[in-house]
C-alpha positions as a Markdown table, in Angstrom:
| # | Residue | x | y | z |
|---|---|---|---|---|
| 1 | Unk | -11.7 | -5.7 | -3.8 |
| 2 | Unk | -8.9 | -3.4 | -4.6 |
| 3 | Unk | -6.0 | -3.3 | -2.7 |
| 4 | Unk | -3.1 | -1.2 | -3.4 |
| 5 | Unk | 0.6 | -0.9 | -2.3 |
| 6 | Unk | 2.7 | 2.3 | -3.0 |
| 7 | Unk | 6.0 | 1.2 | -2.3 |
| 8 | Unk | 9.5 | 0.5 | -3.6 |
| 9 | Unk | 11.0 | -2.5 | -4.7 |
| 10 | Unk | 14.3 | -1.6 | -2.0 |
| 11 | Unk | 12.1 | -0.9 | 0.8 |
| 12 | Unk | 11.8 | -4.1 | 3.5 |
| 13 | Unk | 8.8 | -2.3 | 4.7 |
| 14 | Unk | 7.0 | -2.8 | 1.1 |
| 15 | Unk | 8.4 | -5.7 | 0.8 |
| 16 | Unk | 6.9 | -7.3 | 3.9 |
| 17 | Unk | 3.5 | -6.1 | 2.8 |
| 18 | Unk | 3.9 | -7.6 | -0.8 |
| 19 | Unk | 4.7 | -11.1 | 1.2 |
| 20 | Unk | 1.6 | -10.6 | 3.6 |
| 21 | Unk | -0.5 | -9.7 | 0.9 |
| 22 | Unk | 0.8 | -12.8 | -0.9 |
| 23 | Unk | 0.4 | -15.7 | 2.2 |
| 24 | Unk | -2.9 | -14.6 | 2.7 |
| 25 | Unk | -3.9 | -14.9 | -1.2 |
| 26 | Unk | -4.8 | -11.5 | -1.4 |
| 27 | Unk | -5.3 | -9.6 | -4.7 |
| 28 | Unk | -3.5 | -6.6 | -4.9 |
| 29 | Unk | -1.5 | -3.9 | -7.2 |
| 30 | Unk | 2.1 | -3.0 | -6.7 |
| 31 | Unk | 3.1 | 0.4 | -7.5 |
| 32 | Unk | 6.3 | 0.9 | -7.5 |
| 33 | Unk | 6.6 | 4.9 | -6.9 |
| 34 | Unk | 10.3 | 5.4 | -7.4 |
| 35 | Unk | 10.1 | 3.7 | -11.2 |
| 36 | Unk | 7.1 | 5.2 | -12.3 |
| 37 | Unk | 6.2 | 9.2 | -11.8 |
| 38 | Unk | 2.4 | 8.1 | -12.5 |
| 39 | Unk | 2.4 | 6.0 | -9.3 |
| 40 | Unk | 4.5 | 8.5 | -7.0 |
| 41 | Unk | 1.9 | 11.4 | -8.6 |
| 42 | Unk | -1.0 | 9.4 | -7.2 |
| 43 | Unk | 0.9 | 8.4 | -3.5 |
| 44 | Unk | 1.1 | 12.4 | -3.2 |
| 45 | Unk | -2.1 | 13.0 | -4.2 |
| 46 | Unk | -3.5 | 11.2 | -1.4 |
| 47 | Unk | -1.3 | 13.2 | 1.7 |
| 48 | Unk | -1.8 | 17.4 | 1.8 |
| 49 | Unk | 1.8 | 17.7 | 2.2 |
| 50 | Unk | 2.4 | 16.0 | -1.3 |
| 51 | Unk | 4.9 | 13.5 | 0.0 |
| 52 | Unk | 5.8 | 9.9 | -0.7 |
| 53 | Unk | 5.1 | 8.3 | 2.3 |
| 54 | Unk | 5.6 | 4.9 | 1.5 |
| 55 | Unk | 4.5 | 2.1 | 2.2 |
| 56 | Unk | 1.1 | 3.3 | 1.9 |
| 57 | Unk | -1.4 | 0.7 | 1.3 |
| 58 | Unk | -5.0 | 1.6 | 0.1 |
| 59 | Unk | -8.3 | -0.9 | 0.3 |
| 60 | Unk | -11.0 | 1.0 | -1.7 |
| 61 | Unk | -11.2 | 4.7 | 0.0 |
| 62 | Unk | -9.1 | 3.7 | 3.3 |
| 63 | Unk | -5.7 | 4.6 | 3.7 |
| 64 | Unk | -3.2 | 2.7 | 5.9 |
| 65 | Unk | 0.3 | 4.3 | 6.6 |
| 66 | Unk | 2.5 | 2.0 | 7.4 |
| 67 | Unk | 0.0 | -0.4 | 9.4 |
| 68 | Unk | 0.9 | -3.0 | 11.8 |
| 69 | Unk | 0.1 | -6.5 | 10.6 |
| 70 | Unk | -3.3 | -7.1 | 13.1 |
| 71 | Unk | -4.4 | -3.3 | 11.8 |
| 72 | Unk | -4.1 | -4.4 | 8.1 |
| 73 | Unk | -5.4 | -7.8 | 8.4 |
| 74 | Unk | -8.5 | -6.1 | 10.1 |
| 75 | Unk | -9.4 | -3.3 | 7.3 |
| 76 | Unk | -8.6 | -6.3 | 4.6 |
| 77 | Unk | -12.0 | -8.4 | 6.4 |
| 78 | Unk | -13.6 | -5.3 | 7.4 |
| 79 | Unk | -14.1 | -4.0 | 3.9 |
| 80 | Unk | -14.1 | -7.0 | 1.9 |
């Protein structure tokens, strides 16, 4: 599975997700788009206005912006 988090490291919201991710044992990649132009690049890719809407979390081809707990939780089972 391939979960990813485009965050920042001074963002409670990413922050919050990193620990979710975490309790539950989940595997997942941390990219940190303020420290690395790569990672913000590839955030704006993914939104037609080019912005960094963070925390965006991806699991394969779904996008979540900013998801509640319950609706994160559910794409994690659903597409693993």
């Amino acid at each position: 599975m391939m979960i990813k988090i485009y965050g920042a490291d001074r963002c409670h919201k990413t922050q919050h997700y990193l620990s979710l991710l975490k309790e539950h044992q989940l595997d997942y990649v941390f990219l940190d788009v303020e420290k690395n132009e790569e990672h913000a690049n590839e955030l704006r890719s993914l939104y037609v206005n080019g912005k960094l809407n963070f925390p965006t979390i991806t699991i394969h081809s779904k996008k979540l912006r900013n998801p509640s707990d319950a609706e994160l939780l559910k794409w994690i089972h659903k597409l693993t």
